[in-house]
N, C-alpha and C positions, 0 to 999 in steps of 0.2 A: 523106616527108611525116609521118612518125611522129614525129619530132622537133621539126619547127614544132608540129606538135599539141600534143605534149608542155610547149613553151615555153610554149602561148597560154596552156594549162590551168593551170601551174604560175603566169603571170604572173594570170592572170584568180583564181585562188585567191588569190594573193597579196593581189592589190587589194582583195579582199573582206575577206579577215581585217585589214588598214591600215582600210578602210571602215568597216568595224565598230569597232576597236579608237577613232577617231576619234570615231566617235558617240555612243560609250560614253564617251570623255571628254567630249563636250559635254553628257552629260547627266548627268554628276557633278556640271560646272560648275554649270549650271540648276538641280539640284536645290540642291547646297551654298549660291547666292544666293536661291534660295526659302527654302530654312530660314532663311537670317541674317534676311532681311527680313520672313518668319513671326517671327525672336525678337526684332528691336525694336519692331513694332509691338504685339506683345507687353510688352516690357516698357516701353513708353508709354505702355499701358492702366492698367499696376503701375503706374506713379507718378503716373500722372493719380489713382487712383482710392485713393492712399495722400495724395495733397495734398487732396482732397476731404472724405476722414474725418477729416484733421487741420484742415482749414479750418471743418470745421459742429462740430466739438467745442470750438473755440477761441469760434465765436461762440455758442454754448450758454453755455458759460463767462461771458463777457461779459456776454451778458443776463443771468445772474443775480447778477451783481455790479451790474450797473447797474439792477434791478430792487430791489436791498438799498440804492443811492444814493438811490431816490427815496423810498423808506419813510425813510430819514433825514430829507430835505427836509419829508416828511409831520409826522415827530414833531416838528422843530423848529417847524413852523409848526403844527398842531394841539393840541400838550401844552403846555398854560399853565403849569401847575404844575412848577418845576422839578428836586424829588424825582423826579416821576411820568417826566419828560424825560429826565433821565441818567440813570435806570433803561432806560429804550428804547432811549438811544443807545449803552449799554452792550453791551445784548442783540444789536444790529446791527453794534455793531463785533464782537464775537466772530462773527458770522455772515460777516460781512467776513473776518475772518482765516481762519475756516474755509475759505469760497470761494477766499482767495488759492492756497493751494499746488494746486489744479486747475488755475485759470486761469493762473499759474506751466508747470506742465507740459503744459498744452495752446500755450506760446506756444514752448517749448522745441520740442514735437516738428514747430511749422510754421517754428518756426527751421530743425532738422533739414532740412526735406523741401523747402524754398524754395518759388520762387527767392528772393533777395533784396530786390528791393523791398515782398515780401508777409511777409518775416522783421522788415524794417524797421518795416512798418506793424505786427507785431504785437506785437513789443518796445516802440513806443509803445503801446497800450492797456495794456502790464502797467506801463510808468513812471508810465504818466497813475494807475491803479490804486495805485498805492503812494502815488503824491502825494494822494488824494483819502481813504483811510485814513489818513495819519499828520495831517491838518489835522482828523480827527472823531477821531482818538485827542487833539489838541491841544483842541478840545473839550469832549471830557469830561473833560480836566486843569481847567477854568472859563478859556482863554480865547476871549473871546467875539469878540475880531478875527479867529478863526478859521473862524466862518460863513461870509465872504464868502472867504474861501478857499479854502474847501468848495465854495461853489454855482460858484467858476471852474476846482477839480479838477474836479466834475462834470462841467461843461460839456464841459471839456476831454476828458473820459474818454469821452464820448458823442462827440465829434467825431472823435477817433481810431478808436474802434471802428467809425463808418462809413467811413471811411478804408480801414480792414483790410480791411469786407465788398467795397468799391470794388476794391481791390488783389485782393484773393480770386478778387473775379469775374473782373480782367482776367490772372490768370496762367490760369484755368480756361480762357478762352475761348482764349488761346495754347497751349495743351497738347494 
């Protein structure tokens, strides 16, 4: 009898340390897909919230270029005098130029950070942007078939930029 004993003890030990060493793997597994799935929603919060600061700095940007379009529109249509006019319009293109290299690297870094349709809509407000300075730079060379070129860059620059904020929101709400 000291032998079956022996057998059950050494099998029943056995089993235990297989038992254990099993559980101990299922709970490496568990943990090791706990952390992965801790670090993407993690780093989906990172990029949600890196497209977010690059989204509201792109349309800061924009309103204040499209805030400098419409003080254009003001001067041509308020300054009679046209010393007093291409002195103003002067003033705002250089304000224009200043604004461009922000709004430049605010379109870059939503280029950077995507997705793609929202890179697309922002690369259009910086072309509509470039078209609507070189027709007020054209302007204040004296020609004046350039106006109505102007109020359709405008237009155009404003139309795009809601486009972007449209595109903006709809990558937001998918992330």
């Amino acid at each position: 009898m000291g032998d079956s004993a022996m057998w059950v003890a050494a099998f029943t030990g056995g089993t235990a340390v297989f038992a254990s060493w099993v559980t101990n793997l299922g709970n490496v597994r568990a943990a090791r897909v706990q952390a992965e799935a801790s670090a993407q929603v993690q780093h989906r919060g990172n990029v949600r919230e890196l497209r977010r600061t690059a989204y509201l700095e792109l349309m800061e940007r924009a309103h204040v270029s499209g805030e400098l379009y419409r003080r254009v529109l003001d001067a041509l249509r308020d300054i009679s005098d046209p010393g007093r006019q291409l002195t103003r319009l002067e003033e705002l293109r250089l304000e224009l130029r200043e604004a461009y290299a922000p709004l430049m690297h605010s379109v870059r870094v939503v280029v950077l950070e995507g997705p793609s349709g929202t890179a697309v809509t922002a690369q259009a407000v910086l072309d509509a942007a470039l078209k609507a300075n070189r027709c007020l730079w054209r302007i204040t060379r004296g020609d004046a078939a350039e106006r109505t070129r102007f109020d359709e860059a405008r237009e155009s620059y404003l139309e795009r930029q809601e486009r972007f904020v449209e595109s903006a929101r709809t990558a937001m709400e998918g992330s």
